[in-house]
Every structure is written in structure tokens, then in C-alpha cells.
mmCIF file of the N, C-alpha and C atoms, coordinates in Angstrom:
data_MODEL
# 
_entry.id   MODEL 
# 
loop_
_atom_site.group_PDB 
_atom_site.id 
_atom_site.type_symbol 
_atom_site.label_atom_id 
_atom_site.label_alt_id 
_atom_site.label_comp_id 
_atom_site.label_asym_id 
_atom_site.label_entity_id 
_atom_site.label_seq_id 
_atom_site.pdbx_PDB_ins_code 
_atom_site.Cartn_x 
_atom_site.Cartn_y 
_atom_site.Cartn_z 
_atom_site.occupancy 
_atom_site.B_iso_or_equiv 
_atom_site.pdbx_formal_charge 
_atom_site.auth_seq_id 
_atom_site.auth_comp_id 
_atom_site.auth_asym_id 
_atom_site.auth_atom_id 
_atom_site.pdbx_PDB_model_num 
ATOM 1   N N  . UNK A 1 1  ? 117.375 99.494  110.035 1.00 0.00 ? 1  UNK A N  1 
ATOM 2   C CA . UNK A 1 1  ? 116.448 98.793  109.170 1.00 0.00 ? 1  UNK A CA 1 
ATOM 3   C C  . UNK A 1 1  ? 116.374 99.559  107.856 1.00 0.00 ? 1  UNK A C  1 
ATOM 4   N N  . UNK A 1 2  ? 116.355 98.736  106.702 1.00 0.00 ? 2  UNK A N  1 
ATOM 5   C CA . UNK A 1 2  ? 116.417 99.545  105.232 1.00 0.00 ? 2  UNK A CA 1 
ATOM 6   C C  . UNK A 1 2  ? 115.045 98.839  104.785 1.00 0.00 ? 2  UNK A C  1 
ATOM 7   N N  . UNK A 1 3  ? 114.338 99.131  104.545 1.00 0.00 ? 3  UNK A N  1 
ATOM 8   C CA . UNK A 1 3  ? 112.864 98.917  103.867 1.00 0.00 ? 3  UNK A CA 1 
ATOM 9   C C  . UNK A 1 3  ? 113.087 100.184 102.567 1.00 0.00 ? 3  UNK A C  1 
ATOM 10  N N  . UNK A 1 4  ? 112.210 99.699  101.400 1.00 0.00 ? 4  UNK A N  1 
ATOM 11  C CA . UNK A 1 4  ? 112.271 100.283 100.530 1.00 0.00 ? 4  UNK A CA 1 
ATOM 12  C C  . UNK A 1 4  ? 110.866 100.060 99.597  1.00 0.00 ? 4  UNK A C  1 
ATOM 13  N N  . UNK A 1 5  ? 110.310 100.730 99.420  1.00 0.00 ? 5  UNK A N  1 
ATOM 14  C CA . UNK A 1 5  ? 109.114 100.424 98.387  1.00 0.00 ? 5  UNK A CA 1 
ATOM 15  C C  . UNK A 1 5  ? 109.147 100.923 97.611  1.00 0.00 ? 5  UNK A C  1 
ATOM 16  N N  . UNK A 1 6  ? 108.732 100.604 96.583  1.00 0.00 ? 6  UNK A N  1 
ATOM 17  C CA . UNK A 1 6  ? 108.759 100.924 94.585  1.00 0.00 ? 6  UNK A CA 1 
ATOM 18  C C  . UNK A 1 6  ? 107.096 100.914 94.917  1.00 0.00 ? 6  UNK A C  1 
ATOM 19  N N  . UNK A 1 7  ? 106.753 102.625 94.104  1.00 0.00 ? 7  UNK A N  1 
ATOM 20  C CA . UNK A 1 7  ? 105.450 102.143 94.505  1.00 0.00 ? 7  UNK A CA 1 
ATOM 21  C C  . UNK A 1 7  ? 104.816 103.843 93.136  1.00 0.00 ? 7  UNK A C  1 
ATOM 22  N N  . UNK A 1 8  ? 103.444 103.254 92.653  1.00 0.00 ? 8  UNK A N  1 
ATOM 23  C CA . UNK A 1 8  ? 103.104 104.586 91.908  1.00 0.00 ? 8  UNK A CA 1 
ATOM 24  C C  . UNK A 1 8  ? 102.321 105.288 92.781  1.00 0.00 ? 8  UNK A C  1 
ATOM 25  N N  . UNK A 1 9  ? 102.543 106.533 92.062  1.00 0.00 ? 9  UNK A N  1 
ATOM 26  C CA . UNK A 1 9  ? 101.279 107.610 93.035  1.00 0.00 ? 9  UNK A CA 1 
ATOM 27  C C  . UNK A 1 9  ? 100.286 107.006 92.835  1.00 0.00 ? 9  UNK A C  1 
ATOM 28  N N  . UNK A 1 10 ? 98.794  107.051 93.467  1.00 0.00 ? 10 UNK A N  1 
ATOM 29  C CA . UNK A 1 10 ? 97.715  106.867 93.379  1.00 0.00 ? 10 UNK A CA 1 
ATOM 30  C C  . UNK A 1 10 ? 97.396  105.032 93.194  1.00 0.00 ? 10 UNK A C  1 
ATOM 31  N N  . UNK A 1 11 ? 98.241  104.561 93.246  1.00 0.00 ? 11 UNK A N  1 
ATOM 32  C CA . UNK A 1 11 ? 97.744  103.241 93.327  1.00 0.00 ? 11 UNK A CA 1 
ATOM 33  C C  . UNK A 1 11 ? 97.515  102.834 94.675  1.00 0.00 ? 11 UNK A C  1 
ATOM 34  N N  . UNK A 1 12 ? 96.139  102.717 94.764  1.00 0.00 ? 12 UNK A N  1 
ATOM 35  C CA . UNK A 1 12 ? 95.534  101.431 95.940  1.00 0.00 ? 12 UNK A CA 1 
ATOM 36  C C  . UNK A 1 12 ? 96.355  100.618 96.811  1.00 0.00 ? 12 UNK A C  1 
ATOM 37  N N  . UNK A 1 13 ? 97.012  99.601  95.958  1.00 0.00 ? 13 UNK A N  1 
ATOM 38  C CA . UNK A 1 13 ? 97.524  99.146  96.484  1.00 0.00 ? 13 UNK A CA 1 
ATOM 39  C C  . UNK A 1 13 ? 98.798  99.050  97.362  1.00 0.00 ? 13 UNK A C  1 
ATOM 40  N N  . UNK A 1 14 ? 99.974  99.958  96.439  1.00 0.00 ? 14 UNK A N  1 
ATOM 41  C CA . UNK A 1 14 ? 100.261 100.832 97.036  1.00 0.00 ? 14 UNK A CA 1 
ATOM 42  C C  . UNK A 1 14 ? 100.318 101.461 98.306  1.00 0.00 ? 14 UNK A C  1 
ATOM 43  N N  . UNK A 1 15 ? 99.237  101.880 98.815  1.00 0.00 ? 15 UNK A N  1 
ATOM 44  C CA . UNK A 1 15 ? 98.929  102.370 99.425  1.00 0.00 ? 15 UNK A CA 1 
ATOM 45  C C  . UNK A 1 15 ? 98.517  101.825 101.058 1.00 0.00 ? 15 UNK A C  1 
ATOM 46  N N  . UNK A 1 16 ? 97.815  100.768 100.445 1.00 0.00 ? 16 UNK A N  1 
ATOM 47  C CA . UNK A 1 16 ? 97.954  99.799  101.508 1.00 0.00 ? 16 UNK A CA 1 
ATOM 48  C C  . UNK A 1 16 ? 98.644  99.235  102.170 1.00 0.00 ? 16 UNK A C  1 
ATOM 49  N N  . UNK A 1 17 ? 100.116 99.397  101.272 1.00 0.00 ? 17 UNK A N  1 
ATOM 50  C CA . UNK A 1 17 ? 101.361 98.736  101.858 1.00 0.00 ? 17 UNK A CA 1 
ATOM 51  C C  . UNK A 1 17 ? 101.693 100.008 103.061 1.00 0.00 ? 17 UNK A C  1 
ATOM 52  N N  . UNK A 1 18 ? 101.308 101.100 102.464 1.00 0.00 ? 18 UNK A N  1 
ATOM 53  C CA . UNK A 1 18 ? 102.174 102.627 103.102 1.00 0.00 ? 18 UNK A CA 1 
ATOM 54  C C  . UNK A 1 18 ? 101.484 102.423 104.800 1.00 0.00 ? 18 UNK A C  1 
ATOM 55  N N  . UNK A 1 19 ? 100.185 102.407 103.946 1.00 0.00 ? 19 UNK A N  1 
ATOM 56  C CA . UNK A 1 19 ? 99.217  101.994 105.595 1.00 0.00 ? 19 UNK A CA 1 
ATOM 57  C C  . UNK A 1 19 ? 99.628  101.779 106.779 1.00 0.00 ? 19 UNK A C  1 
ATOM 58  N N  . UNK A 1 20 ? 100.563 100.093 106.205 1.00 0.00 ? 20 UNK A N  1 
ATOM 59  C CA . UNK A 1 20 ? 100.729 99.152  107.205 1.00 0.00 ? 20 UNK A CA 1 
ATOM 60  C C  . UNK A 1 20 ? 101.667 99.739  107.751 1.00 0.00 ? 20 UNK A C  1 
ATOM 61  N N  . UNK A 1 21 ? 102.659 100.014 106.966 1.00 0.00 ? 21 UNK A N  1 
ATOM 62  C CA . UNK A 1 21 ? 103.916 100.849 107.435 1.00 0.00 ? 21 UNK A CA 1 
ATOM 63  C C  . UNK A 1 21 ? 104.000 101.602 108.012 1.00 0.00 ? 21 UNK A C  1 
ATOM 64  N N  . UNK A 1 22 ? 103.173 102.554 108.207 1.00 0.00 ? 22 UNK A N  1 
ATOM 65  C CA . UNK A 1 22 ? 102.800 103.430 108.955 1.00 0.00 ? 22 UNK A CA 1 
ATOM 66  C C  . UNK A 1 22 ? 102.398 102.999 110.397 1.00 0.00 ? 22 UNK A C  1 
ATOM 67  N N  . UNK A 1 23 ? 101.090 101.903 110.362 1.00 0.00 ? 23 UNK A N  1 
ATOM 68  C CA . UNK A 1 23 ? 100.809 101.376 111.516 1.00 0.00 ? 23 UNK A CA 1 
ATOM 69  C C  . UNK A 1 23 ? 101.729 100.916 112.370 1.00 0.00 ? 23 UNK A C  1 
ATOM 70  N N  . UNK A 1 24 ? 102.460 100.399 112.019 1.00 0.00 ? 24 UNK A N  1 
ATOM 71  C CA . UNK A 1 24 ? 103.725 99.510  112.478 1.00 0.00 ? 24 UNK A CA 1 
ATOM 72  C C  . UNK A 1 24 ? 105.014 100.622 112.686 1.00 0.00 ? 24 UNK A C  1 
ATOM 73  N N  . UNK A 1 25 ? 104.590 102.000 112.172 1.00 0.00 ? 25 UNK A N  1 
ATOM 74  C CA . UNK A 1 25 ? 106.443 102.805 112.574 1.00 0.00 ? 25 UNK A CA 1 
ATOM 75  C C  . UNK A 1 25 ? 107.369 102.659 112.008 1.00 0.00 ? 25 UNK A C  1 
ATOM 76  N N  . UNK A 1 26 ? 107.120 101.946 110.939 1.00 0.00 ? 26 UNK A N  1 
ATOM 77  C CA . UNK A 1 26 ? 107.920 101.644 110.129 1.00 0.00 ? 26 UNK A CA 1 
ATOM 78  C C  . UNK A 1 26 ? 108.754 102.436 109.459 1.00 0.00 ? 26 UNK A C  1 
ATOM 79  N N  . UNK A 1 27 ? 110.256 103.076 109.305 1.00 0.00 ? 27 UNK A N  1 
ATOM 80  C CA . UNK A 1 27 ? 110.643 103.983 108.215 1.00 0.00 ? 27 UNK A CA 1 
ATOM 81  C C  . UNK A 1 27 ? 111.220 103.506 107.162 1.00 0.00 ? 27 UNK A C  1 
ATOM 82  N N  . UNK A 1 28 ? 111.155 103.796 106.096 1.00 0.00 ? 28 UNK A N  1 
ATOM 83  C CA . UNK A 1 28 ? 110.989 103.281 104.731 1.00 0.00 ? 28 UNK A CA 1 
ATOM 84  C C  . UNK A 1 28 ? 111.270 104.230 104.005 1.00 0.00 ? 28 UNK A C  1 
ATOM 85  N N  . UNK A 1 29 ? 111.988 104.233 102.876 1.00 0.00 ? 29 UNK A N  1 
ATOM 86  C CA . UNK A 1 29 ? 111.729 104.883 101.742 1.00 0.00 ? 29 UNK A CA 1 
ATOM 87  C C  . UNK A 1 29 ? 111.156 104.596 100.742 1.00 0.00 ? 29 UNK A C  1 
ATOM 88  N N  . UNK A 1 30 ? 110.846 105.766 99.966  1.00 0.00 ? 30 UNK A N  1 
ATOM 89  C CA . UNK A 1 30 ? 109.938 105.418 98.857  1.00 0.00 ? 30 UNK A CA 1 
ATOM 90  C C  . UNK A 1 30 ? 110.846 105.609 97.463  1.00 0.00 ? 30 UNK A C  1 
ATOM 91  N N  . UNK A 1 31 ? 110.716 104.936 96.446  1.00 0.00 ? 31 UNK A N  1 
ATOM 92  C CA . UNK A 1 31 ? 110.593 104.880 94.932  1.00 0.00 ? 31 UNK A CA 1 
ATOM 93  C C  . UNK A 1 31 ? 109.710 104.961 94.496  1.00 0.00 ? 31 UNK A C  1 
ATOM 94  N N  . UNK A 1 32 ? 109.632 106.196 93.842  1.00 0.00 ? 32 UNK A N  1 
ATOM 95  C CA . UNK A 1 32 ? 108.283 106.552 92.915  1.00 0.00 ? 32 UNK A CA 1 
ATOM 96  C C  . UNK A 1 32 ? 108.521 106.056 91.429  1.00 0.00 ? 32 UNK A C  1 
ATOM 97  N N  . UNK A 1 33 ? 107.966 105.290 90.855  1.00 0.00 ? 33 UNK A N  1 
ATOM 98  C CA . UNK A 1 33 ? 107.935 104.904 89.507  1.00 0.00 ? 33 UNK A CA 1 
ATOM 99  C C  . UNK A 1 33 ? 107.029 105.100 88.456  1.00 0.00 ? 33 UNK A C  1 
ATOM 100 N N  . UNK A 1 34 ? 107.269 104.879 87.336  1.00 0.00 ? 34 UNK A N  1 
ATOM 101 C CA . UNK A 1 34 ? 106.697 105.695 86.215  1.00 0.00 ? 34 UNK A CA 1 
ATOM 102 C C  . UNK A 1 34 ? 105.575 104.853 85.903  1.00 0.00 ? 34 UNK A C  1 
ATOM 103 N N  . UNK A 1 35 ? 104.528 105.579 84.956  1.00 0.00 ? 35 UNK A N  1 
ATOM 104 C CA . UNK A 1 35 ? 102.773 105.012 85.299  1.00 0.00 ? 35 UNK A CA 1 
ATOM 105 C C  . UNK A 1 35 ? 102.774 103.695 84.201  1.00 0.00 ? 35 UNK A C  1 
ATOM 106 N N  . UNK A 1 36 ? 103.919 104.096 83.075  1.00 0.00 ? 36 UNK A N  1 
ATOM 107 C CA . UNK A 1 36 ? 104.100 103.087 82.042  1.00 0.00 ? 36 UNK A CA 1 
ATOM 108 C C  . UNK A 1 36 ? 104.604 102.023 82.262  1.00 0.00 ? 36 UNK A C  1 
ATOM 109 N N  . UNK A 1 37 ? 104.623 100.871 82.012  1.00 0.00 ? 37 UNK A N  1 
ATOM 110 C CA . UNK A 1 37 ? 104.991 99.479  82.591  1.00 0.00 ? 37 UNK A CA 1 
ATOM 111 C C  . UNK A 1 37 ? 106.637 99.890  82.266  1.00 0.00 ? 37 UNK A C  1 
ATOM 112 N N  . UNK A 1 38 ? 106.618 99.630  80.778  1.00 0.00 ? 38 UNK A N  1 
ATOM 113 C CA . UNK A 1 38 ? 107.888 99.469  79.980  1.00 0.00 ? 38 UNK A CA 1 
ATOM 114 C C  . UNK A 1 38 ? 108.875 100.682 80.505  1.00 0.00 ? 38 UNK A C  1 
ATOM 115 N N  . UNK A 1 39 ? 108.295 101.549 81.263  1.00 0.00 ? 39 UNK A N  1 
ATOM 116 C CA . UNK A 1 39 ? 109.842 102.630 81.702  1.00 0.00 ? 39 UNK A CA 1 
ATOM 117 C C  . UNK A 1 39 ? 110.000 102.020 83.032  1.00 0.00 ? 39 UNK A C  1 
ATOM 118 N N  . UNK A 1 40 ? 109.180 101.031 83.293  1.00 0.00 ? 40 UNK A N  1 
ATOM 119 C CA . UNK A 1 40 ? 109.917 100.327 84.611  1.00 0.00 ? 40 UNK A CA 1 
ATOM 120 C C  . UNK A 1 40 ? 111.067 99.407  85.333  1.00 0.00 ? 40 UNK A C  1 
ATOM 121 N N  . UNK A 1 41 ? 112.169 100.323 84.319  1.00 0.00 ? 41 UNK A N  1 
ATOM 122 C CA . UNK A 1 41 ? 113.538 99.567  84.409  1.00 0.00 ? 41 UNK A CA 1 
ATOM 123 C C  . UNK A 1 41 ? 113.984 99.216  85.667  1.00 0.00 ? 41 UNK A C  1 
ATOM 124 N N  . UNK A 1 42 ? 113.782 100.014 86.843  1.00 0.00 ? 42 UNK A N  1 
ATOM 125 C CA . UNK A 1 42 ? 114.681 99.261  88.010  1.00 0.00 ? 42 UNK A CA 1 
ATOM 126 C C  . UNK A 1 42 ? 113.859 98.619  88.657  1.00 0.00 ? 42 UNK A C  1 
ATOM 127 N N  . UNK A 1 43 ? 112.585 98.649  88.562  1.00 0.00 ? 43 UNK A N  1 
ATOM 128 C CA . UNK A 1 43 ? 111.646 98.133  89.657  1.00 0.00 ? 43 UNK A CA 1 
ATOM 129 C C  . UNK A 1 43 ? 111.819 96.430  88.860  1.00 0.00 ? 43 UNK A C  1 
ATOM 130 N N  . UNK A 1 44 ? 111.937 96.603  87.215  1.00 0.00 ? 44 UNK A N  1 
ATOM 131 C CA . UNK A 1 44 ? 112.262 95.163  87.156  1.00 0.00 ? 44 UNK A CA 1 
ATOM 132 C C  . UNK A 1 44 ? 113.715 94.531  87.240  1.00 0.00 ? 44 UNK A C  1 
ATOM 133 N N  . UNK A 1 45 ? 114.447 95.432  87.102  1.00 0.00 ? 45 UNK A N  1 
ATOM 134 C CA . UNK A 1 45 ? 115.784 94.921  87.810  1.00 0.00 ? 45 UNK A CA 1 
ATOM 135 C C  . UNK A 1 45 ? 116.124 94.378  89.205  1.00 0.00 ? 45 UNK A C  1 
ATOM 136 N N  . UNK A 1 46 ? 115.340 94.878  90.230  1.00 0.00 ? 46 UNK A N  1 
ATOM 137 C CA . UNK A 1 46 ? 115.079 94.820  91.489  1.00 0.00 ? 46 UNK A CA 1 
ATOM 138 C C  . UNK A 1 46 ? 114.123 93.306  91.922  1.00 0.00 ? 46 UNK A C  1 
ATOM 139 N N  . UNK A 1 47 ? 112.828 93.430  90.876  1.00 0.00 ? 47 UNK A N  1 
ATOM 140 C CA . UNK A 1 47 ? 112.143 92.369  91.205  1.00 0.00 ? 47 UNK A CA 1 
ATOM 141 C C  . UNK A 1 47 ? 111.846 91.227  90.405  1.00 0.00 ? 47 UNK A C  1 
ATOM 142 N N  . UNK A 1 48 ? 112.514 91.589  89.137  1.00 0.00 ? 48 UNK A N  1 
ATOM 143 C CA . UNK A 1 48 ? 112.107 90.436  87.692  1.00 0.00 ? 48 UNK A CA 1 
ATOM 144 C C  . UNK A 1 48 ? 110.796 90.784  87.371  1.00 0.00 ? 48 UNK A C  1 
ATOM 145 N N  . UNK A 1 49 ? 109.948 91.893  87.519  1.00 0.00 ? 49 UNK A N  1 
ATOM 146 C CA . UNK A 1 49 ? 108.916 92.703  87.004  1.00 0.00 ? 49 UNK A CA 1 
ATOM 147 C C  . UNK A 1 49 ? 108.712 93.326  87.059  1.00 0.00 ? 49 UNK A C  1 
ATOM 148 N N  . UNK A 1 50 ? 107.465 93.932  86.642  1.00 0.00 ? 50 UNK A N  1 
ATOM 149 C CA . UNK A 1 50 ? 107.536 95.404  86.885  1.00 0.00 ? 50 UNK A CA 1 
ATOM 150 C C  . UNK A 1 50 ? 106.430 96.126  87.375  1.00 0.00 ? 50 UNK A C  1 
ATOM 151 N N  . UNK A 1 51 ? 105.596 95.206  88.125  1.00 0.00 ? 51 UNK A N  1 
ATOM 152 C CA . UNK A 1 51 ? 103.991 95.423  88.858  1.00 0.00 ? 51 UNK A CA 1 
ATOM 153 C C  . UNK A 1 51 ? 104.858 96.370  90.120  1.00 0.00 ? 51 UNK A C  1 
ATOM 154 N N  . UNK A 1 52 ? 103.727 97.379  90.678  1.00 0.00 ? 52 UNK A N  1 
ATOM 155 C CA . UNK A 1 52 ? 104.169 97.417  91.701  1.00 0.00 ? 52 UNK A CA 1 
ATOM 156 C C  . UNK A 1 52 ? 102.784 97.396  92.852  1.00 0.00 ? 52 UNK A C  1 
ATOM 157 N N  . UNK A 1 53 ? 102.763 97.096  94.125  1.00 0.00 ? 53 UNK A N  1 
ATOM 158 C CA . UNK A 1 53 ? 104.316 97.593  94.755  1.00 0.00 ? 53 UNK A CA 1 
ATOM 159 C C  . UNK A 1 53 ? 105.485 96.578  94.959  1.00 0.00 ? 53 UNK A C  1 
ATOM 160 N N  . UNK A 1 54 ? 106.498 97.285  95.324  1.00 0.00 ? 54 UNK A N  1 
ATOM 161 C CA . UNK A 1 54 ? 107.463 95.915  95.934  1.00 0.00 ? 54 UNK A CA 1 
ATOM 162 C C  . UNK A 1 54 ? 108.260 96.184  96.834  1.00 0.00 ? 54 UNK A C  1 
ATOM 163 N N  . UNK A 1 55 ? 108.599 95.896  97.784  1.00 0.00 ? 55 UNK A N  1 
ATOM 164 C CA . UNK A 1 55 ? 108.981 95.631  98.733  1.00 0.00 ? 55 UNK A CA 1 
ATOM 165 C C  . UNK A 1 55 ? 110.785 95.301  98.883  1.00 0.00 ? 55 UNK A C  1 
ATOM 166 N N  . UNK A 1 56 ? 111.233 95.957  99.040  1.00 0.00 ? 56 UNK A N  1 
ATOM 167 C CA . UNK A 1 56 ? 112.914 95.594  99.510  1.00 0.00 ? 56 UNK A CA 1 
ATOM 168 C C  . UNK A 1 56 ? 113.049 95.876  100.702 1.00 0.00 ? 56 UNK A C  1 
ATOM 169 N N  . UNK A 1 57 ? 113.641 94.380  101.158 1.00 0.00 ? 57 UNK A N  1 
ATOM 170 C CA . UNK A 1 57 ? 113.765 94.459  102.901 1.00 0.00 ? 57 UNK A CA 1 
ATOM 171 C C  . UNK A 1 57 ? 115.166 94.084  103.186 1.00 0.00 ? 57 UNK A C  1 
ATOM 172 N N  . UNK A 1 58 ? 115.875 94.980  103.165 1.00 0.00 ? 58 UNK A N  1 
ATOM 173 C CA . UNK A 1 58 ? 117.201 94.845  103.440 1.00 0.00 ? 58 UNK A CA 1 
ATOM 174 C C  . UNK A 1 58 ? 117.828 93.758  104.690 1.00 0.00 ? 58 UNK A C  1 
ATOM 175 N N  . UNK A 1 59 ? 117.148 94.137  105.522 1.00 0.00 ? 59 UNK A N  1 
ATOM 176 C CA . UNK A 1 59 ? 117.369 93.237  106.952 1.00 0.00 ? 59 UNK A CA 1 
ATOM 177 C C  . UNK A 1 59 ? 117.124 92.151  106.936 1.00 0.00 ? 59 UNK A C  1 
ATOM 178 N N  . UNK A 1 60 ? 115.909 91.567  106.104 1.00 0.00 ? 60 UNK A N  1 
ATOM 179 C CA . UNK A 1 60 ? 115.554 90.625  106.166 1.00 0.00 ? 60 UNK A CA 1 
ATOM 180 C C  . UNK A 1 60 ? 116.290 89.449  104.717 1.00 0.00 ? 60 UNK A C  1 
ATOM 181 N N  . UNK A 1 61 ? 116.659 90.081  104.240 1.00 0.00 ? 61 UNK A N  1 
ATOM 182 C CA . UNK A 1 61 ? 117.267 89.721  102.402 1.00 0.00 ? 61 UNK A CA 1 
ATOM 183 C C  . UNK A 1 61 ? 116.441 89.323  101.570 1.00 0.00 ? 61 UNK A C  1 
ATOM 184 N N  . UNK A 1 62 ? 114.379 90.374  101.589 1.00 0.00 ? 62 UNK A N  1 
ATOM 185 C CA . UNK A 1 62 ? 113.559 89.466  101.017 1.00 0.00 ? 62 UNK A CA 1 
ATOM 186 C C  . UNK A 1 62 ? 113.010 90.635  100.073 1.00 0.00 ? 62 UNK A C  1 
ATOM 187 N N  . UNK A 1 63 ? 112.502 90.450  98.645  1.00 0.00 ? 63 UNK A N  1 
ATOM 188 C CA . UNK A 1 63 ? 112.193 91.432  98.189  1.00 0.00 ? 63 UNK A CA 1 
ATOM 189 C C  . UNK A 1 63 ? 110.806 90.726  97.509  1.00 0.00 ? 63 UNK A C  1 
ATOM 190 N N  . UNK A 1 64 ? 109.855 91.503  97.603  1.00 0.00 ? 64 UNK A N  1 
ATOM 191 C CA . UNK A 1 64 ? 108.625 90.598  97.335  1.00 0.00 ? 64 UNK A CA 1 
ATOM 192 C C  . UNK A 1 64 ? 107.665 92.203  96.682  1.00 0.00 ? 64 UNK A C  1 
ATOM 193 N N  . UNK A 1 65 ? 106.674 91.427  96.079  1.00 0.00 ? 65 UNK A N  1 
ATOM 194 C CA . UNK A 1 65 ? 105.562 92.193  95.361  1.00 0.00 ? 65 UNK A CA 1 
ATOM 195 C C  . UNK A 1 65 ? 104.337 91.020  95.773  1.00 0.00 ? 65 UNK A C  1 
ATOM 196 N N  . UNK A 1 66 ? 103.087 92.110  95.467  1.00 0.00 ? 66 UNK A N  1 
ATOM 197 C CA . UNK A 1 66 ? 101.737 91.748  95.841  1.00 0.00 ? 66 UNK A CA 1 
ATOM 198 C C  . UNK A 1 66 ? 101.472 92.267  97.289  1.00 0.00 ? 66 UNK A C  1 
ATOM 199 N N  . UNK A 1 67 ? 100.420 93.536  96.971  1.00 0.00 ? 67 UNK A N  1 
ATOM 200 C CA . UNK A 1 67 ? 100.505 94.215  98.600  1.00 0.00 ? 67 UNK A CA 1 
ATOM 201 C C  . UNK A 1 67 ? 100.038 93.178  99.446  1.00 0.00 ? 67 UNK A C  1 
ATOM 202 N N  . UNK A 1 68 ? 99.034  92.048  99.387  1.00 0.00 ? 68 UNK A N  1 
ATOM 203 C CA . UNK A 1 68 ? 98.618  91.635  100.759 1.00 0.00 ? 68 UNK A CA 1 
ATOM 204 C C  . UNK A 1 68 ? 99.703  90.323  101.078 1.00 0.00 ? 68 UNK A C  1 
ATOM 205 N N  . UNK A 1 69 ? 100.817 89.842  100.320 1.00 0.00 ? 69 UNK A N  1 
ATOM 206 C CA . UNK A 1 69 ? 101.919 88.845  100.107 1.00 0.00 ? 69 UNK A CA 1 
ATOM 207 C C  . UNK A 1 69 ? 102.416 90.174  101.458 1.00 0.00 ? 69 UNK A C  1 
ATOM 208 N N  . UNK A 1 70 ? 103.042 91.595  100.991 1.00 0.00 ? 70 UNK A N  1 
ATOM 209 C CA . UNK A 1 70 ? 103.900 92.584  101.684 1.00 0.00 ? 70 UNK A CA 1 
ATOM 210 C C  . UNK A 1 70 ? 103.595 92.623  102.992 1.00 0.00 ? 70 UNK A C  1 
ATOM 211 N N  . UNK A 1 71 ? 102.019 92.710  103.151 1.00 0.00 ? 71 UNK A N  1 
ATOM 212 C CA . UNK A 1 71 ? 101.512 93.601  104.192 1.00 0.00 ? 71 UNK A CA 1 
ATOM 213 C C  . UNK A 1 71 ? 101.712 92.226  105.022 1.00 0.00 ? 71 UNK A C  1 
ATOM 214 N N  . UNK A 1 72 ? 101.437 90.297  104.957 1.00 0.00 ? 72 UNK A N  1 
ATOM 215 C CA . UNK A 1 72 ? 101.514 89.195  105.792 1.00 0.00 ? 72 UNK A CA 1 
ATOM 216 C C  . UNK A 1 72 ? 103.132 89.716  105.997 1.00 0.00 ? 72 UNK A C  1 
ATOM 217 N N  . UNK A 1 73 ? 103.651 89.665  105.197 1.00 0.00 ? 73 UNK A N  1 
ATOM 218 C CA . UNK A 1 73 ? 105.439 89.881  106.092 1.00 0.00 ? 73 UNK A CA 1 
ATOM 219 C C  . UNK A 1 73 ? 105.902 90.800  106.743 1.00 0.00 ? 73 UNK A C  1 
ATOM 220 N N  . UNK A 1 74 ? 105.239 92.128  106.709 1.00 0.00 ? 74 UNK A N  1 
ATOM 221 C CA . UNK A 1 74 ? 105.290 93.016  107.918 1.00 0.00 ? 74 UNK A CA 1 
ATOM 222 C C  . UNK A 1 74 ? 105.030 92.801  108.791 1.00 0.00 ? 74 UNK A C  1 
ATOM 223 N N  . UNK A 1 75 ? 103.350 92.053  109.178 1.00 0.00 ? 75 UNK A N  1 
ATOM 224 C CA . UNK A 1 75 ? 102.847 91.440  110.464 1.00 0.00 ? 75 UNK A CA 1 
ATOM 225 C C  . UNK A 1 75 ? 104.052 90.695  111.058 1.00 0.00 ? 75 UNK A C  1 
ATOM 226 N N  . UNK A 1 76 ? 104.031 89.396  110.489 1.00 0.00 ? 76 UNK A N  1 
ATOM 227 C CA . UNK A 1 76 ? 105.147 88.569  110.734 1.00 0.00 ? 76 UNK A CA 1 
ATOM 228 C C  . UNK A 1 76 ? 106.307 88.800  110.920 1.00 0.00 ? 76 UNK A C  1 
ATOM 229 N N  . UNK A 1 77 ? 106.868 90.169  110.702 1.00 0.00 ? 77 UNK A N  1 
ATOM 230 C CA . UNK A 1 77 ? 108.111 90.610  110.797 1.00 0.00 ? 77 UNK A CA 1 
ATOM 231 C C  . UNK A 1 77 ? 108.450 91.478  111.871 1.00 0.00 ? 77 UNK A C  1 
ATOM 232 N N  . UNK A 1 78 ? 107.417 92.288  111.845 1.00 0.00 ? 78 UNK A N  1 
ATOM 233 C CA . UNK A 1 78 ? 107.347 93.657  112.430 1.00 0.00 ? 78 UNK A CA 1 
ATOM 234 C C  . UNK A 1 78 ? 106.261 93.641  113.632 1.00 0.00 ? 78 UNK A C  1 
ATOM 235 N N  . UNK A 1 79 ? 105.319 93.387  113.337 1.00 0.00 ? 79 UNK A N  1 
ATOM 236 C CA . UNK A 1 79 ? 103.962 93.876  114.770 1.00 0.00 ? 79 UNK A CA 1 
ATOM 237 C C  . UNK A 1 79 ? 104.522 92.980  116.015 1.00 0.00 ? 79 UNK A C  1 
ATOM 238 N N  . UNK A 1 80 ? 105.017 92.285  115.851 1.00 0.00 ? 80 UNK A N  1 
ATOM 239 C CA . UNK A 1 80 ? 105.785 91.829  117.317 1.00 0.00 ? 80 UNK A CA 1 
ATOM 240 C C  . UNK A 1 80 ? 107.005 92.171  117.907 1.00 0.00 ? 80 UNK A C  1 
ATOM 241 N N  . UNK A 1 81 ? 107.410 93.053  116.956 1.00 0.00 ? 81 UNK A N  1 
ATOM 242 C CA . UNK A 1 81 ? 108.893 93.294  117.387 1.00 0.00 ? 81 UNK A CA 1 
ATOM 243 C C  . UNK A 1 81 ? 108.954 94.517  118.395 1.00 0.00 ? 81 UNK A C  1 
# 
């Protein structure tokens, strides 16, 4: 499984995604990205913006932003598996 999150230090939300991931066993790597929108070159190459967090799910071929959008497709993906 390749999971990948683009995600800043100290953001909330963020964080919430890490949460779930955690809950679930999930291993993942992280991308740490820069606090300025505009140096957020790959996270918008990756997602067509540059909010984070976001989500690359290799296994699944889905790459999504908005933690509680992330955290419904982990459930759905993951807590039953």
C-alpha cells in the first residue's frame, strides 16, 4: 500500500488526517510542505492546488484534499479491511 500525505506542520487539519491513519495502521508517508501557498509547487502539481492536506492513494488511483472528504475514504477503504 502507498499512501502519501502532503501535509504542513501544525495544521489541524492535517492532523486529523494523521489521526485516522494512525487509528486504522495505516503506513504512509509524509510530505512536509512550505507554510507559503505560492512555494507550493508539487502539492499543486499533484493536486491542481495547493491547500493542504492531500491525500495520494496509490492503490486505490485516488488523490483527494479536504481532511473530512480524506478521513470518509479511509473509513470506506480501510476500517474494514
Amino acid at each position: 500500500m502507498a499512501i502519501t500525505l502532503y501535509r504542513l506542520e501544525g495544521c489541524p487539519h492535517c492532523e486529523a488526517v494523521v489521526d485516522r491513519l494512525d487509528d486504522l495502521n495505516i503506513d504512509f508517508d509524509s510530505i512536509w510542505v512550505e507554510a507559503l501557498h505560492s512555494k507550493r509547487d508539487e502539492v499543486k502539481r499533484v493536486s491542481g492546488q495547493r491547500d493542504v492536506p492531500v491525500l495520494v492513494d496509490d492503490e486505490r488511483g485516488i488523490t483527494m484534499s479536504e481532511s473530512d472528504r480524506i478521513v470518509e475514504h479511509l473509513d470506506r477503504s480501510y476500517a474494514a479491511a
